[in-house]
Backbone bond lengths (Angstrom), bond angles and torsions (degrees), N, CA, C in turn:
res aa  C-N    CA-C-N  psi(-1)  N-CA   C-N-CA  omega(-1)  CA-C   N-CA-C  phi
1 X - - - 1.468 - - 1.522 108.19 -
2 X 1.223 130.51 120.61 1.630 133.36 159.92 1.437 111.48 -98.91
3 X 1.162 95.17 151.53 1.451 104.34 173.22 1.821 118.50 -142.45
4 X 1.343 143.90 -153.15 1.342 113.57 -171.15 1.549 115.74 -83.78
5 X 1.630 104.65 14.76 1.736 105.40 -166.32 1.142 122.46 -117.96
6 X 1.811 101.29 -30.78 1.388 99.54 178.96 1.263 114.69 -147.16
7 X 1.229 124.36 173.99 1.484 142.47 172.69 1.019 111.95 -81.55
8 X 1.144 151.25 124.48 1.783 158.56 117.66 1.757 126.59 -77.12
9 X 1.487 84.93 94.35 1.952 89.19 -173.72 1.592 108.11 -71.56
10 X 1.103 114.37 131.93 1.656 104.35 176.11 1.817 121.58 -58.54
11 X 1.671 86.05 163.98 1.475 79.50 -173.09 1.412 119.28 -89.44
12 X 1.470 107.98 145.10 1.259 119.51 150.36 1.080 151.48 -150.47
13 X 1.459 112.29 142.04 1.602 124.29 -174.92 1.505 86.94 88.46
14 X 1.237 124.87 60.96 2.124 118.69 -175.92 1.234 117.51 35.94
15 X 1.203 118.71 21.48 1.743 115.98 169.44 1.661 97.06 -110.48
16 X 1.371 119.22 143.99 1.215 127.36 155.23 1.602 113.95 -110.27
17 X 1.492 104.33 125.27 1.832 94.27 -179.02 1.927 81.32 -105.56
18 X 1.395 82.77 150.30 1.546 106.14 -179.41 1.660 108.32 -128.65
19 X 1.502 107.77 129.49 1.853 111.01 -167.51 1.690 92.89 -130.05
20 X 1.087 114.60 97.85 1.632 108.08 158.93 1.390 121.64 -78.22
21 X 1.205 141.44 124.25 1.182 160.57 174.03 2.209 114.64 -104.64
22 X 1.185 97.10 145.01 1.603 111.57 152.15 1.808 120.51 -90.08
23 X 1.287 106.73 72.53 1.469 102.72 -178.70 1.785 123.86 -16.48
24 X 1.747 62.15 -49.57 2.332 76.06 -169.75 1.505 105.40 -55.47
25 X 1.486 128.66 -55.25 1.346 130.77 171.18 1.476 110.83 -46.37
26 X 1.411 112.16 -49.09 1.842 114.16 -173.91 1.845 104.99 -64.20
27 X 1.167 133.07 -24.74 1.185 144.00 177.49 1.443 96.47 -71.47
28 X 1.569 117.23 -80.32 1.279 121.36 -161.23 1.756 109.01 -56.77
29 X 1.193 120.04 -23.23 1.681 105.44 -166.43 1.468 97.69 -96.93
30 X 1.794 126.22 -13.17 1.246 145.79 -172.43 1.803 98.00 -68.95
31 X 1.255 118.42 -39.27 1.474 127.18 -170.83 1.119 121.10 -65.13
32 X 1.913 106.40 -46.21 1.273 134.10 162.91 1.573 110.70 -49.39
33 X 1.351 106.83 -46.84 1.405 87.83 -170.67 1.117 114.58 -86.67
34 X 1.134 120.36 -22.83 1.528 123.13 175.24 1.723 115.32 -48.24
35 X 0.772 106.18 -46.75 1.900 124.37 155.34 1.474 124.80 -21.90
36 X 1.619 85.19 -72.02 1.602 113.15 177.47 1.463 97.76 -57.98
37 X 1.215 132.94 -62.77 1.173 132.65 -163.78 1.805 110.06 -45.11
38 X 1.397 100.61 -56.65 1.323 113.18 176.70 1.755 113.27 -44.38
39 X 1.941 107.83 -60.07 1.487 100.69 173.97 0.859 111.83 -33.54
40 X 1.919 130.97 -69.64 1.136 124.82 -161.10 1.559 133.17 -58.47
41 X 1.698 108.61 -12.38 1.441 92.72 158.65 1.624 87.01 143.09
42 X 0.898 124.74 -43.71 1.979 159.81 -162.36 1.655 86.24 -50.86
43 X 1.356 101.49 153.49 1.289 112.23 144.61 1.595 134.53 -100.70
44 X 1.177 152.78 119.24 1.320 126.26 -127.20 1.709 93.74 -105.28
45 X 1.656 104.50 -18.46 1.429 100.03 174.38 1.535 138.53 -94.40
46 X 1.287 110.13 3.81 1.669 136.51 162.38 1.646 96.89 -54.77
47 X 1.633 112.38 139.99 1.151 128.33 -148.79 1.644 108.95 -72.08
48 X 1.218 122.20 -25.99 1.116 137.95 171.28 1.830 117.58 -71.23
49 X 1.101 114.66 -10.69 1.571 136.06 176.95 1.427 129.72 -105.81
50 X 1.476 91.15 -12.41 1.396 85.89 -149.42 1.681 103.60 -79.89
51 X 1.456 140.73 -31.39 1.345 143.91 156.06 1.755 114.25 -86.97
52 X 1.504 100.70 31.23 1.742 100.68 164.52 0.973 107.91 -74.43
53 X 1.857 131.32 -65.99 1.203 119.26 -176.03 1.726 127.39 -46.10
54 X 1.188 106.78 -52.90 2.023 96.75 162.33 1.199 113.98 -60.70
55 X 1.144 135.40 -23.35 1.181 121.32 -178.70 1.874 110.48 -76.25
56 X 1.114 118.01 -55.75 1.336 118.70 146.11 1.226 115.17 -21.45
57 X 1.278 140.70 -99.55 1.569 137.90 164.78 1.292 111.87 0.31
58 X 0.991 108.03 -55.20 1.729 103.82 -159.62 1.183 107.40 -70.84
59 X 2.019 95.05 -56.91 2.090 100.49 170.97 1.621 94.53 -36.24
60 X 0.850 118.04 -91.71 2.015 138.03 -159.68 1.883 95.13 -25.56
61 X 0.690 106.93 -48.17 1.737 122.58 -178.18 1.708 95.47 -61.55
62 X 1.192 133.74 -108.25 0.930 124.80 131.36 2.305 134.49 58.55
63 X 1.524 89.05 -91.23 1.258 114.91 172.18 1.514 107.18 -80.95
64 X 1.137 120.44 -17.27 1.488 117.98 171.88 1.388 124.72 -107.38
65 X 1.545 108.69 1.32 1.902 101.47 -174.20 1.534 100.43 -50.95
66 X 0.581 161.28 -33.06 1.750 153.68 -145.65 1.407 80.63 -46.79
67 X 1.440 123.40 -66.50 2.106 119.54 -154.41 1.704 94.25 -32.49
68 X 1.474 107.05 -52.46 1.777 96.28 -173.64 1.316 140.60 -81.59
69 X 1.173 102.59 27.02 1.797 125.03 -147.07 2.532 82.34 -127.58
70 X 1.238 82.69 134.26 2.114 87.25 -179.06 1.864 91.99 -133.13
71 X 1.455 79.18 94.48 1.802 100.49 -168.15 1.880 117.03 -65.90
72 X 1.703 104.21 -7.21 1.288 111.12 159.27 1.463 116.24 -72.85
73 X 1.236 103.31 -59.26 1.796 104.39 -175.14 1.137 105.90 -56.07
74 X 1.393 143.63 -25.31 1.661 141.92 175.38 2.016 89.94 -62.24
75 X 1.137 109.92 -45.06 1.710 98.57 172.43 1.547 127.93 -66.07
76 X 1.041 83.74 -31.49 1.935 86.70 -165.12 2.253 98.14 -99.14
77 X 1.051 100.41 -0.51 1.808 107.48 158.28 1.296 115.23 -81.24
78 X 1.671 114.93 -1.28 1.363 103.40 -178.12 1.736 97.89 -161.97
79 X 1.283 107.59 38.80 1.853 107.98 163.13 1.420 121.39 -84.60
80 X 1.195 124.68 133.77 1.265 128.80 162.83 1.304 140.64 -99.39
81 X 1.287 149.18 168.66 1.524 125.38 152.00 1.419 102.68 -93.83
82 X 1.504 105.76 143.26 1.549 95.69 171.93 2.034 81.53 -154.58
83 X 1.240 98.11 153.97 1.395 102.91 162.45 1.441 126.76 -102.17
84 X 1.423 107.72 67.68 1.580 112.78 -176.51 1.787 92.99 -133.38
85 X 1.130 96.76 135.27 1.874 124.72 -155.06 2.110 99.70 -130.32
86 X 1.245 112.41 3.02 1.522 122.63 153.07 1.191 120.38 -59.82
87 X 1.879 115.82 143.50 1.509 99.07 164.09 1.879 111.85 -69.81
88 X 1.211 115.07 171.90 0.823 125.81 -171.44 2.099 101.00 -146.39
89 X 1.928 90.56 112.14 1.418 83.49 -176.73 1.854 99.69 -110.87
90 X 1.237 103.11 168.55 1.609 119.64 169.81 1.812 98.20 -132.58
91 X 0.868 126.83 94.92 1.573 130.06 145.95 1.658 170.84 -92.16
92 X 0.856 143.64 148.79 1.405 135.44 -141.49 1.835 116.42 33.51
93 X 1.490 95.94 63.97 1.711 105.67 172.51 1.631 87.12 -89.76
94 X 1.491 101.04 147.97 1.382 128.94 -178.87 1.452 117.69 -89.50
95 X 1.661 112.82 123.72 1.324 107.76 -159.24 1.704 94.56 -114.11
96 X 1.362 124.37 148.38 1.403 134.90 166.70 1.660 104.47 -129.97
97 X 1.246 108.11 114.13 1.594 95.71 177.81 1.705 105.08 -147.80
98 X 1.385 111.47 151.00 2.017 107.56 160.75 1.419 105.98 -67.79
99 X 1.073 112.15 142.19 1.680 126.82 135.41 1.827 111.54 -69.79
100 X 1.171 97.80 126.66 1.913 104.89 -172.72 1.638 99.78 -58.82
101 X 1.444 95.00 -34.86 1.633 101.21 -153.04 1.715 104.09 -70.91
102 X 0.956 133.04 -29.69 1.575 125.44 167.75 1.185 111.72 -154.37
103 X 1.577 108.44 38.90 1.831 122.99 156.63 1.701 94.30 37.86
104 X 1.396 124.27 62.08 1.291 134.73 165.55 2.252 91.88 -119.63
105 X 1.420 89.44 167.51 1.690 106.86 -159.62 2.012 84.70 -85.32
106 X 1.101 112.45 127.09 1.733 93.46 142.22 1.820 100.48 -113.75
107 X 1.113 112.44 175.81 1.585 124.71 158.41 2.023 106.15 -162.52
108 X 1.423 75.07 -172.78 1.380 102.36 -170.80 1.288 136.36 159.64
109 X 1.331 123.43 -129.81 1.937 111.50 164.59 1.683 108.04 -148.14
110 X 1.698 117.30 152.73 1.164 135.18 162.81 1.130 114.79 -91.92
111 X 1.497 121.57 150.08 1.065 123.87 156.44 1.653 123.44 -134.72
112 X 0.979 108.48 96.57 1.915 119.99 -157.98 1.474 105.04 -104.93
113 X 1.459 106.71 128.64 1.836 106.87 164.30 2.008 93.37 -150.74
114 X 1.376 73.53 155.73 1.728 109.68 -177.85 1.668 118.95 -108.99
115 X 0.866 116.14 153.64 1.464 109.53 177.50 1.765 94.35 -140.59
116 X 2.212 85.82 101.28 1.537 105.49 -169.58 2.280 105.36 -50.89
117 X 1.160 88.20 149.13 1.746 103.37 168.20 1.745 100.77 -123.42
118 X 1.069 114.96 69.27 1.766 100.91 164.08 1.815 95.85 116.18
119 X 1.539 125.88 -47.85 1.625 138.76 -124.21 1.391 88.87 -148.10
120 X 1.489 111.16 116.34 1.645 114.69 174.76 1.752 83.12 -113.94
121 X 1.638 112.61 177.25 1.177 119.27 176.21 1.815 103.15 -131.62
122 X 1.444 99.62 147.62 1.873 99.67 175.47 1.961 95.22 -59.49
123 X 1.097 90.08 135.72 1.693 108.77 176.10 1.621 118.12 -50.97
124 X 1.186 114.89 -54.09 1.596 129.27 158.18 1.570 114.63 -12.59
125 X 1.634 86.19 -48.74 1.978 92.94 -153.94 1.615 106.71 -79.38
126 X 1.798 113.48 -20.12 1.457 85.88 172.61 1.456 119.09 -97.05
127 X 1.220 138.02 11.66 1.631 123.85 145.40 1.396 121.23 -47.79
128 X 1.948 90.71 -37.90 2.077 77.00 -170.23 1.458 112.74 -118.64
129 X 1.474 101.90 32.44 1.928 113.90 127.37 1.322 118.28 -74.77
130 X 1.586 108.01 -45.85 1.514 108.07 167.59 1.849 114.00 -37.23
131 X 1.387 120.95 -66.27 1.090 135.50 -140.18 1.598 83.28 -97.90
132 X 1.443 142.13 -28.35 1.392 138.17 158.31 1.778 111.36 -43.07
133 X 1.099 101.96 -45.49 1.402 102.88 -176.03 1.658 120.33 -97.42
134 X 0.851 106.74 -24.94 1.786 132.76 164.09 1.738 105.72 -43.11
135 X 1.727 99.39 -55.32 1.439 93.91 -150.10 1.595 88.56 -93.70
136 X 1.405 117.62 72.09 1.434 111.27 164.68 1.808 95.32 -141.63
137 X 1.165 101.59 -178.36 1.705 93.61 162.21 1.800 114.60 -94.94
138 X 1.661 89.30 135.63 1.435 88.83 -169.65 1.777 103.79 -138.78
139 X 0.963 113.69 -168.64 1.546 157.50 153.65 1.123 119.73 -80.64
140 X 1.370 148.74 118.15 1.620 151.23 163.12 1.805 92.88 -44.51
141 X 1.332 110.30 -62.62 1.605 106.73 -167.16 1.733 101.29 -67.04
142 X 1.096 132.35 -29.21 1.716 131.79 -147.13 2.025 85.27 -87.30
143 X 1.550 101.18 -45.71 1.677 94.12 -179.96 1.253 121.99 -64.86
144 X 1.800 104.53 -60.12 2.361 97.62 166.83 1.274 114.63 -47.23
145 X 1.372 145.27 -28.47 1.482 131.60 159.68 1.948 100.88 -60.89
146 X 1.290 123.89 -82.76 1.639 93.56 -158.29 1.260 121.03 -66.96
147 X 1.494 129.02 1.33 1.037 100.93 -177.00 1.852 111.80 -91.44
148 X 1.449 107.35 -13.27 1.249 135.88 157.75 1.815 107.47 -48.12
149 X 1.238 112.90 -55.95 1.470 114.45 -171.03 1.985 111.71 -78.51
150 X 1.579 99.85 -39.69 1.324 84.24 171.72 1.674 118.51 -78.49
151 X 0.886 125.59 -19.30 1.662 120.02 172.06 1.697 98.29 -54.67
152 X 1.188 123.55 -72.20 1.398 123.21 -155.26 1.601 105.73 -86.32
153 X 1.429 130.92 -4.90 1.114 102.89 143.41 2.019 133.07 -108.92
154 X 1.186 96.86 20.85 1.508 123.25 -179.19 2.079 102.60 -97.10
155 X 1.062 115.50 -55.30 1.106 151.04 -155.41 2.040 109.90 -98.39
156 X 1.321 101.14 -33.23 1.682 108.88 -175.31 1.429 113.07 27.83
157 X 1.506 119.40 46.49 1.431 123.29 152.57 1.635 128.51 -48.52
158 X 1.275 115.70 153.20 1.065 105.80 157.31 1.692 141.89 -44.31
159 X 1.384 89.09 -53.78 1.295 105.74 152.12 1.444 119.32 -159.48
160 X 1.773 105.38 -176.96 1.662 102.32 179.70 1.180 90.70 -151.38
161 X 1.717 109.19 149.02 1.434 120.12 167.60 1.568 103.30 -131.98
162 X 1.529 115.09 147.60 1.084 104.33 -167.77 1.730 75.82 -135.71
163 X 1.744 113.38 165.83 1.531 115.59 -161.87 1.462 92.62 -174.70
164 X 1.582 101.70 120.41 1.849 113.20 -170.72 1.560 114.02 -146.21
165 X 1.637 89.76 113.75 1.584 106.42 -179.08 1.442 103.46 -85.96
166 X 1.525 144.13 151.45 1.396 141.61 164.59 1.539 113.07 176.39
167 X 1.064 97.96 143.55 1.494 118.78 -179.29 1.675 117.70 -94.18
168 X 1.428 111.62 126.57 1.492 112.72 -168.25 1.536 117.92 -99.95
169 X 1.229 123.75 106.03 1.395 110.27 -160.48 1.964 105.91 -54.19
170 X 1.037 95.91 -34.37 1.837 118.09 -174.95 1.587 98.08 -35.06
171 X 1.481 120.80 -55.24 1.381 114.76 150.23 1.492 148.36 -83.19
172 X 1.180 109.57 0.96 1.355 124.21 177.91 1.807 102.22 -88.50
173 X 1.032 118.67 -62.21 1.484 127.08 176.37 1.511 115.54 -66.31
174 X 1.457 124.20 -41.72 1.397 125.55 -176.28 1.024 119.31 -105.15
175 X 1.682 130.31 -157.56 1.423 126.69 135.09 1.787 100.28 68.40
176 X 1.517 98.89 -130.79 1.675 129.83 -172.17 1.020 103.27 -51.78
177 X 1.643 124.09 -29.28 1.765 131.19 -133.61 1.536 103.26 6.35
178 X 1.412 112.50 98.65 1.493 94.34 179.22 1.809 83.69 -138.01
179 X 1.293 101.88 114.63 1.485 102.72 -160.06 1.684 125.30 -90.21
180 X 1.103 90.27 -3.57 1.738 113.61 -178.23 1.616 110.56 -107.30
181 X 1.510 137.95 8.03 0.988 139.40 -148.36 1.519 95.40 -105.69
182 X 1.025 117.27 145.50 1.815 111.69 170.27 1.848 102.47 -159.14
183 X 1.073 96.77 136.95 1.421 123.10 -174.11 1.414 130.54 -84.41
184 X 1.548 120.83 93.20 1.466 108.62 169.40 1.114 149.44 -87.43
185 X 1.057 123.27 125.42 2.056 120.97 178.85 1.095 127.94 -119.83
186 X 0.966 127.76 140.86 2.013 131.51 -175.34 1.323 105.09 -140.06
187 X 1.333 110.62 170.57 1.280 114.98 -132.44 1.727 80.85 -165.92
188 X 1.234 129.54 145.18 1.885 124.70 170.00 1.609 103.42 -166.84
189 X 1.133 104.27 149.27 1.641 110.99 -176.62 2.254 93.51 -129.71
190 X 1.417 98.33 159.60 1.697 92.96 151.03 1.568 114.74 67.25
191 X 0.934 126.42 -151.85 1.302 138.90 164.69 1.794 115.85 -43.67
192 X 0.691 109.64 -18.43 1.730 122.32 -175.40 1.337 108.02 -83.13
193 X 1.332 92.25 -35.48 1.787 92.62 163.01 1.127 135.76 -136.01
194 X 1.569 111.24 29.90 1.704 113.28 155.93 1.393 100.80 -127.96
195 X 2.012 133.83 27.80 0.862 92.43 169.61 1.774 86.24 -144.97
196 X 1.215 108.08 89.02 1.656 118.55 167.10 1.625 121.43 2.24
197 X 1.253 105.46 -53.66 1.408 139.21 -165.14 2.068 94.81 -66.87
198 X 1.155 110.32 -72.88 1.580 127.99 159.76 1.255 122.51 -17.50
199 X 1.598 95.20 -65.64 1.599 112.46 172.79 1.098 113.64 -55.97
200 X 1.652 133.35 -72.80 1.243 145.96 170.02 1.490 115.58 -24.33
201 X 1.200 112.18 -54.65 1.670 117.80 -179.60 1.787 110.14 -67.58
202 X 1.347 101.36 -33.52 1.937 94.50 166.80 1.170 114.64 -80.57
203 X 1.278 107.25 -45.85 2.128 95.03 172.17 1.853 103.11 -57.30
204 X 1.191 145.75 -16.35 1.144 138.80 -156.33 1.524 84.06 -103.57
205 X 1.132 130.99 -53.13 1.477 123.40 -164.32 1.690 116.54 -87.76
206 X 1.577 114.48 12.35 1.174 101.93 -177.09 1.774 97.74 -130.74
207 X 1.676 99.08 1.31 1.905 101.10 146.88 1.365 132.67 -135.21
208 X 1.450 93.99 25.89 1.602 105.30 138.77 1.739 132.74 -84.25
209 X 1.295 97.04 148.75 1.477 109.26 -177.35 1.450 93.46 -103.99
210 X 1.903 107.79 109.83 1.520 110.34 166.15 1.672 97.93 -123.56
211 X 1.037 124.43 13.50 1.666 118.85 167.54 1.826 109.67 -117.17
């Protein structure tokens, strides 16, 4: 059933995938591309074209929900009290994100831990702060800062370190083409960075192999 808001793909094999969309946005950025297509040389109405531009839209729609996504309340839907004063790591979470600068894909993986004060969080919820803040257009450095800032001020840990390996297509495809290159950034609040010892043991536990 559709109606003016969303998509419902039928089911199959007992799975239903469900895609909500803003028509009006999927129309309006659909026009644009139809355009683009033309600059580039294309015909936009050859059979292979002819639902690129919505299809675009939707991806673009899509790859950017993060703007509607409030990556604190994904924390505080799942705080606890607990009295455990350990770091606490989550690692190699899977990142998909734009680069602003020529809306090309980078990805790769995080690896984020906290060292609870009072407030642990369900484990779940920090990937999809990750992927809250991911799915907007960003910066490799502009994302390990917030997702760094909302943990520790959502969360008031002792501290937080956040640490991001990823590959940018922006240079792999263009530019440098340098296709093997991948980029790291970290990000630390608290204990992560006045106490050497702290630090050392999260870089040690997030490139070790214990599974």
């Amino acid at each position: 059933m559709e109606n003016n808001k969303h998509d419902h793909d039928e089911e199959v094999l007992g799975y239903q995938k469900i895609d909500s969309y803003d028509h009006q946005k999927v129309n309006s950025i659909a026009v644009h591309y139809k355009d683009v297509l033309v600059q580039l040389g294309e015909n936009p109405d050859r059979e292979g074209l002819l639902k690129t531009p919505e299809r675009v839209a939707k991806a673009l729609q899509y790859l950017t929900h993060g703007y509607d996504i409030k990556p604190d309340e994904i924390l505080r839907s799942a705080m606890f009290k607990e009295d455990y004063s350990q770091m606490v790591v989550v690692k190699d979470i899977e990142i998909f994100s734009m680069c602003e600068h020529h809306m090309l894909p980078f990805f790769g993986k995080a690896h984020i831990a906290y060292i609870p004060k009072g407030h642990i969080v369900g484990l779940s919820k920090i990937p999809r702060v990750v992927d809250a803040f991911a799915r907007r257009l960003q910066v490799q450095e502009r994302l390990t800062n917030e997702i760094r800032d909302c943990i520790q001020e959502t969360l008031n840990p002792a501290g937080v370190a956040v640490v991001m390996e990823c590959k940018h297509l922006c240079m792999a495809m263009r530019g440098v083409q340098k296709q093997n290159s991948v980029t790291t950034t970290s990000a630390f609040t608290g204990e992560f960075i006045s106490n050497d010892k702290t630090r050392a043991e999260f870089l040690r536990l997030i490139t070790a192999t214990l599974h």
